[in-house]
C-alpha positions as CSV (number, residue, x, y, z in Angstrom):
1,X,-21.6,-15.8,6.3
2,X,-18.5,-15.1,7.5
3,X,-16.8,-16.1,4.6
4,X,-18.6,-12.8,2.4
5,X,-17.5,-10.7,5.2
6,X,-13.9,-11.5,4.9
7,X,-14.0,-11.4,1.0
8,X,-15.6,-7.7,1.5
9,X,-13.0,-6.9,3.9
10,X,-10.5,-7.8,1.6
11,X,-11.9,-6.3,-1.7
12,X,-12.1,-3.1,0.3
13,X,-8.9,-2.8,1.6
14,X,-7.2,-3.8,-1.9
15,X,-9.5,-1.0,-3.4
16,X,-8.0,1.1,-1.1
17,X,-4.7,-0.1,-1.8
18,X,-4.6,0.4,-5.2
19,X,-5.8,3.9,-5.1
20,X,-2.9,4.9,-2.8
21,X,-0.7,3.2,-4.8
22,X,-1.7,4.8,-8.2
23,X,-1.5,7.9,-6.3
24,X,1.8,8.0,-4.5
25,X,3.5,5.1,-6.5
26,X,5.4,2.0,-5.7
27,X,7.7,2.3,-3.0
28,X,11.6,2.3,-4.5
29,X,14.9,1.9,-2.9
30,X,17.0,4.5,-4.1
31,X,20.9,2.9,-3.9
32,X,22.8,6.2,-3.6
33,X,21.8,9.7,-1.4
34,X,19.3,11.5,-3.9
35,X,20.8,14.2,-6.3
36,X,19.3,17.6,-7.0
37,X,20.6,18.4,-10.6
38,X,19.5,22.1,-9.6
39,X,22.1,23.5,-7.6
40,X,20.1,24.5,-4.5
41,X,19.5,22.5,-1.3
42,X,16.7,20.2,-0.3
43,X,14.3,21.8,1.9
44,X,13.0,20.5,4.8
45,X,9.3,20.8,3.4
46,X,10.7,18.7,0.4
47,X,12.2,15.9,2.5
48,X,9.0,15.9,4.6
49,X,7.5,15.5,1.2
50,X,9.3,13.0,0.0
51,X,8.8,10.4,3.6
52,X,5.1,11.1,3.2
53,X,4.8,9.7,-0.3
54,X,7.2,7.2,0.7
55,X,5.0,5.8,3.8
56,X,1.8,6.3,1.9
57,X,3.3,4.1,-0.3
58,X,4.4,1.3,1.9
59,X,1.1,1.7,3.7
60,X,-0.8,1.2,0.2
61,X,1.4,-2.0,-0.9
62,X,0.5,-3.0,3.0
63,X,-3.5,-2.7,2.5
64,X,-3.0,-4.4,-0.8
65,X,-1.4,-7.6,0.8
66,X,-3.7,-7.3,3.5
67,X,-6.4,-7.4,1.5
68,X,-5.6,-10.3,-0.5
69,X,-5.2,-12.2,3.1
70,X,-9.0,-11.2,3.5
71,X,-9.5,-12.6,0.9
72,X,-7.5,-15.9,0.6
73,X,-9.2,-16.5,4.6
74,X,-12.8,-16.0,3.3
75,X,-11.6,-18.3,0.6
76,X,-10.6,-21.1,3.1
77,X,-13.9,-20.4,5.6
78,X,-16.0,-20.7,2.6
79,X,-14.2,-24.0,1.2
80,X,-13.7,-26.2,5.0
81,X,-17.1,-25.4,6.0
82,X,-19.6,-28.2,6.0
């Protein structure tokens, strides 16, 4: 029994995952300061923007591996028990 609940779990939060993901994209490390090829400044709304996609997408990749942990433990309850 508790082995479903754990695969639900899981298949939930990956479903969930993958939706943020497809919407706000994989997270990136950017290797230099980013460059506006327009010659105007960043504005703050922009940089507060730009850190929300950025933690949605950490927090999607996160609920992704999470959910695959779910999974993998409903997995092992499911295989061990007698």
């Amino acid at each position: 029994m508790y082995a479903k609940i754990f695969s639900t779990i899981g298949l939930v939060t990956d479903i969930i995952g993958v939706i943020l993901l497809f919407m706000y994209g994989l997270p990136s490390k950017i290797v230099g300061p980013p460059v506006r090829i327009v010659e105007q400044d960043i504005t703050d709304e922009e940089q507060n923007k730009n850190s929300f996609i950025t933690k949605m997408s950490y927090f999607g990749l996160s609920l992704l591996i999470l959910g695959f942990i779910f999974q993998l433990i409903g997995v092992w309850i499911n295989s061990f028990s007698f």
